[in-house]
N, C-alpha and C positions, 0 to 999 in steps of 0.2 A: 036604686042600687043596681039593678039591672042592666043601666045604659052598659056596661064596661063589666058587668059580673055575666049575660053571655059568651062573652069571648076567651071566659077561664076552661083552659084544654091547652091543647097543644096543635099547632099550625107550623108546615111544611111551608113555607114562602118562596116566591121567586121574585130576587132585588133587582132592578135598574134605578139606578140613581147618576147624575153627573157628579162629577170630582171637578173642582172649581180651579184645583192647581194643576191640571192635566188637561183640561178643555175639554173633557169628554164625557160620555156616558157607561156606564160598568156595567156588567150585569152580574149578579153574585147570586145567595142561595142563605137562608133565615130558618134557623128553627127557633120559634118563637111561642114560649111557655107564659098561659096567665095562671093566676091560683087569687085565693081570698089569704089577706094578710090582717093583721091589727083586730082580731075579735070579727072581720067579717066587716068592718067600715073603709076599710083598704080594697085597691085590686093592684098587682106589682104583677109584674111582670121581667122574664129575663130572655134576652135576645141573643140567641150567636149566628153570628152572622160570618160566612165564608165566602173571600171574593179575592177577586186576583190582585195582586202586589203591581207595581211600575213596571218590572222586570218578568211579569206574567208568572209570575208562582204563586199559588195560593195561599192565604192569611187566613187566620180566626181570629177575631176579636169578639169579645161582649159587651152589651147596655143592659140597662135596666130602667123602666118607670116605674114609679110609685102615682097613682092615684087616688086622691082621698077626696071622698066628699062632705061636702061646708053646705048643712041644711041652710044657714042662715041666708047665702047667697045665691042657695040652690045649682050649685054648679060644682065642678071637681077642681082642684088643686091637683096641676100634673107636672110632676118632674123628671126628665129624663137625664141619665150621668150614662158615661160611657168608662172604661176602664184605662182609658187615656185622657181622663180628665176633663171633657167636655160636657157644661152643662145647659139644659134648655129648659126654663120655667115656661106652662102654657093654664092657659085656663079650661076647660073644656067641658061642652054644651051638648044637648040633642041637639040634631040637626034637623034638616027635612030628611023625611021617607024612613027615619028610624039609624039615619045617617049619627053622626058622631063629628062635631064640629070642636077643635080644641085651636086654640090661637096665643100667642106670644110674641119674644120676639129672640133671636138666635144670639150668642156669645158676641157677633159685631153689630149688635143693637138693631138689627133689620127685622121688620116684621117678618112672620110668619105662622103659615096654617098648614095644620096636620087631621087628613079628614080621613074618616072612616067610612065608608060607601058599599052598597050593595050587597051588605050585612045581611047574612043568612045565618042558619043552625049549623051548614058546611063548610062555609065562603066568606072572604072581603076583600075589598080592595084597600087600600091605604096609598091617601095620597101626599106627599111630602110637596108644601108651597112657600117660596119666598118674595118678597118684594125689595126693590132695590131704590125705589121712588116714596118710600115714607106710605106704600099700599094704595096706590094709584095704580097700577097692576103688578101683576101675579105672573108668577113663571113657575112652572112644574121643577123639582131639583131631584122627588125620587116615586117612586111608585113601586107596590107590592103586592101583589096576588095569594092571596093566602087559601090552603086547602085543610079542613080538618086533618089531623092525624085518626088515623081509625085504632 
């Protein structure tokens, strides 16, 4: 229960991600809250996330995951919805080095992996991956730096 019950607090993020209808890369800003939900067999999480619009003015929007864990296949059941209706079912695993490996595949049926990295008591990284060849390689589409809130 731990893989995913460390990282209940609250994290200051900073977003770069690509936008696939803009051709580019963004950089935004996440504060990003975990807590224990469902008796303590849950960890959910709520994201807001602020980043620039087309026309360079700022936006808020939020997500959310829910994380449950399934002793029977030893692994989480992760679902991430966003407030514009986008949803991403992923499975998620330990990784190496204490890393956090969860995998799926995105709303147009393309693989994808969302990894947790470099997992400290203050710090992570999170890396956002897609595949556009059925997972023959991998292309970065967002990354995030996360710093404890104090």
């Amino acid at each position: 229960m731990d893989l995913y019950g460390r990282l209940v607090g609250t994290w200051d993020v900073t977003n770069h991600y690509f936008v696939e209808d803009r051709g580019a890369w963004v950089n935004g800003t996440v504060v990003w809250t975990f807590g224990w939900v469902l008796a303590g067999h849950t960890v959910q999480d709520v994201m807001w996330f602020t980043m620039p619009r087309a026309d360079g003015y700022p936006e808020r929007i939020t997500g959310s995951t829910v994380r449950h864990y399934d002793p029977a296949t030893k692994s989480w059941n992760v679902v991430w919805f966003s407030g514009r209706g986008t949803i991403f079912a992923l499975t998620g695993r330990a990784g190496d080095d204490g890393d956090i490996f969860q995998d799926g595949t995105d709303p147009a049926g393309r693989p994808i992996r969302w990894l947790f990295t470099d997992v400290t008591a203050d710090s992570f990284r999170w890396l956002g991956q897609v595949s556009d060849d059925h997972g023959a390689t991998w292309r970065q589409s967002q990354e995030m730096l996360a710093r404890r809130r104090k």
